[in-house]
C-alpha distance (Angstrom), angle and dihedral (degrees) to the residues before:
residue distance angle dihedral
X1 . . .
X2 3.62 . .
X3 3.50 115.3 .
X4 3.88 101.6 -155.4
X5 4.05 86.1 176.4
X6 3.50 90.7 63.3
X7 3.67 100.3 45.9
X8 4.13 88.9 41.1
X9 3.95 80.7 59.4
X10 3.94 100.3 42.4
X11 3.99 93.0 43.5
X12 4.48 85.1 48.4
X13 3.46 90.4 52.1
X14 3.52 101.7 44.2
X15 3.97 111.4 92.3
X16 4.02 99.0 -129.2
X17 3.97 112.6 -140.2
X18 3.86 104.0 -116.0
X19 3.84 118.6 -148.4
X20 3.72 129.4 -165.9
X21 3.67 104.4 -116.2
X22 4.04 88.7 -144.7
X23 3.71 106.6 153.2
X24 3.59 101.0 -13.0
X25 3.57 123.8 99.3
X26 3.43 119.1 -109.1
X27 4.23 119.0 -110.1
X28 3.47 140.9 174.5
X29 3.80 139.1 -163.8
X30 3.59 136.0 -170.0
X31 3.94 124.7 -139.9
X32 4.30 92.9 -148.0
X33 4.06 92.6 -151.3
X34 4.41 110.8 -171.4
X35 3.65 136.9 157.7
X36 3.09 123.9 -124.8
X37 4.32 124.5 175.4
X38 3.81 87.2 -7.0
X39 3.63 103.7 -51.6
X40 4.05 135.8 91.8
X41 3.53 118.7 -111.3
X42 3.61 135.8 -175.5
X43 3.92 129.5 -141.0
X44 3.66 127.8 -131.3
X45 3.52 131.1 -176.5
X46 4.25 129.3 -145.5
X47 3.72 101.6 -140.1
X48 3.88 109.5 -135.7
X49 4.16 119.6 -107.6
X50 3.95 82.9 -108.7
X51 3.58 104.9 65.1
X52 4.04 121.4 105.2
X53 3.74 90.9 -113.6
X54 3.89 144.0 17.4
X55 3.69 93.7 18.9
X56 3.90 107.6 -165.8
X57 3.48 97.7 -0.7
X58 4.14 115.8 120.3
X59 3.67 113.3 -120.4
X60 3.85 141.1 155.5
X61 3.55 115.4 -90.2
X62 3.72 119.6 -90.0
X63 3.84 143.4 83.4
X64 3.26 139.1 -179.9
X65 4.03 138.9 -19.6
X66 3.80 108.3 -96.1
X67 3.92 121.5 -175.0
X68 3.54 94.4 -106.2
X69 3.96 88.7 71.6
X70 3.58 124.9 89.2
X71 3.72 101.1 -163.6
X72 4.07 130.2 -0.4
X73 3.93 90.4 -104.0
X74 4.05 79.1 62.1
X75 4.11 90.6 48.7
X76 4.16 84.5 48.4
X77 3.49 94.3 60.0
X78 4.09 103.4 34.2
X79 3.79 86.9 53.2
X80 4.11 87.6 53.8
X81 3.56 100.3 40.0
X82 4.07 82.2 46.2
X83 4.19 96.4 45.4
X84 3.82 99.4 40.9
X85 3.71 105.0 4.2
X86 4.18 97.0 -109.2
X87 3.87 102.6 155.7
X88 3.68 119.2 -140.0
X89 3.07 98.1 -133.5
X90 4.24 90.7 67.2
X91 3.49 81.7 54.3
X92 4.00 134.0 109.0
X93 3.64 114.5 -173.2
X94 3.24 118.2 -148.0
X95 3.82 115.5 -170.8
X96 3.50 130.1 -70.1
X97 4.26 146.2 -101.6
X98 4.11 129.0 -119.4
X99 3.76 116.4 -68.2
X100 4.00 118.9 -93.7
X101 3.63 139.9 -148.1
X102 3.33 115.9 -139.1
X103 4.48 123.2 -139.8
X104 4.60 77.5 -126.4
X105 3.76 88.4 45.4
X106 3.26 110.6 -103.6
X107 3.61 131.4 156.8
X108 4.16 102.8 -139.6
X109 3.89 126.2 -171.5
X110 3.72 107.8 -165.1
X111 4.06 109.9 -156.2
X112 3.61 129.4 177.6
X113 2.98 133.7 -133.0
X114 4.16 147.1 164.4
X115 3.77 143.6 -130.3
X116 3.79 144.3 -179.7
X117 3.64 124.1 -99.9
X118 3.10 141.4 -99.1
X119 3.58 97.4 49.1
X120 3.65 134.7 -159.9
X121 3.58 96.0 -147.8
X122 4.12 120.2 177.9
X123 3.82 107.1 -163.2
X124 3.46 117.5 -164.6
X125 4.01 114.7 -114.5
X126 3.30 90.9 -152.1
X127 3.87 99.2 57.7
X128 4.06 99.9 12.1
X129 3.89 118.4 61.0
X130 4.05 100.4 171.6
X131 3.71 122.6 -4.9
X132 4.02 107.8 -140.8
X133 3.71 127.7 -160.3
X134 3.61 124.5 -162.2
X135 3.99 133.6 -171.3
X136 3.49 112.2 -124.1
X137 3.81 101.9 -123.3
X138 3.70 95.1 58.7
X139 3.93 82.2 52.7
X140 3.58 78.5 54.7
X141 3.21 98.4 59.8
X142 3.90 116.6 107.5
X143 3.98 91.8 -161.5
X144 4.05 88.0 75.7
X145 3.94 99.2 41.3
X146 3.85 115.6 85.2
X147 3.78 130.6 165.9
X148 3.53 124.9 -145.9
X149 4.04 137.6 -176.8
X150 3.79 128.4 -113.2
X151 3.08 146.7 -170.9
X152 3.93 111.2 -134.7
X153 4.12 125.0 162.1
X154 3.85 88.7 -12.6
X155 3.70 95.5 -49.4
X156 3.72 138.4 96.8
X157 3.81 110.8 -122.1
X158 3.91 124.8 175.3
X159 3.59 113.2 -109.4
X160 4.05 122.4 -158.2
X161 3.75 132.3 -138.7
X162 3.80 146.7 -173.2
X163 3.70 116.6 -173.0
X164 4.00 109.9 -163.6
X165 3.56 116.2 176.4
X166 4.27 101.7 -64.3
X167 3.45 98.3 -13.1
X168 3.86 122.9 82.5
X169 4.11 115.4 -158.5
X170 3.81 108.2 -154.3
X171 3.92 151.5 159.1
X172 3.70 116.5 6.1
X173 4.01 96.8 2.1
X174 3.61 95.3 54.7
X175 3.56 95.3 49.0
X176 3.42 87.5 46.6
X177 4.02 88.5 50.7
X178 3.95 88.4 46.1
X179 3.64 93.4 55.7
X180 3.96 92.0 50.4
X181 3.88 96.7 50.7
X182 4.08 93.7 41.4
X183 4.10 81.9 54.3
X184 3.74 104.5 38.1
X185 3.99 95.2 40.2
């Protein structure tokens, strides 16, 4: 069962890393958190070969700030309701993870937020190509997470991964992932 209480509490008392947006472009994501026979699970999305970036790779749904937004929380849940149809209005936010900086530069607030299931979702062909949904104890599950060193711009920068069954969660959306379950254990 998903205690959104809990997770309110843990995300409130966690001191979010702020960054100055400065020339990056400002992004949000949302973590889509639902129960479903008793136990949480989070949504992910495949991101079609013809999107601008990330094609193929599984990520949470979001994007970038548009004009039309009046706040990042508002970019988080235009970009779901426009990726796999989630409505903001069936959704509960509740709180949000540290600022991250993007490889492409962008500036990406990563809030989280709950629904009730079932779900008539609506993803968008053009953006979504599978929609996966994934208990949170296997997320849990330190046999399928993995860290592994590159080299990126001349540096060497740690880069995160889950493996689950086909699908391989990586870069910015597992480390995203990895700071949710270290807060909301």
């Amino acid at each position: 069962m998903i205690d959104t209480d809990s997770i309110r509490q843990a995300l409130s008392r966690f001191p979010q890393r702020r960054l100055t947006v400065g020339s990056m472009r400002p992004a949000a994501v949302l973590l889509p958190l639902f129960e479903r026979e008793g136990e949480p699970h989070l949504v992910f999305i495949r991101r079609t070969e013809e999107v601008r970036h990330h094609q193929g790779e599984i990520s949470f749904p979001g994007g970038a700030r548009e004009a039309v937004d009046e706040s990042l929380k508002a970019t988080a849940l235009r970009e779901a309701d426009e990726e796999i149809g989630l409505k903001a209005k069936d959704v509960t936010l509740l709180g949000r993870l540290d600022d991250f900086e993007s490889i492409h530069g962008y500036h990406v607030v990563p809030y989280v937020g709950c629904f009730e299931a079932p779900y008539s979702f609506q993803p968008d062909p053009r953006e979504t190509a599978e929609m996966i949904e994934v208990p949170l104890a296997r997320l849990r599950d330190p046999a399928i997470f993995r860290v592994e060193d590159w080299t990126h711009q001349g540096r060497q920068v740690p880069v995160c991964f889950y493996s689950i069954d086909e699908h391989e969660i990586w870069g910015l959306t597992a480390e995203i992932l990895r700071q949710f379950l270290e807060h909301t254990d």
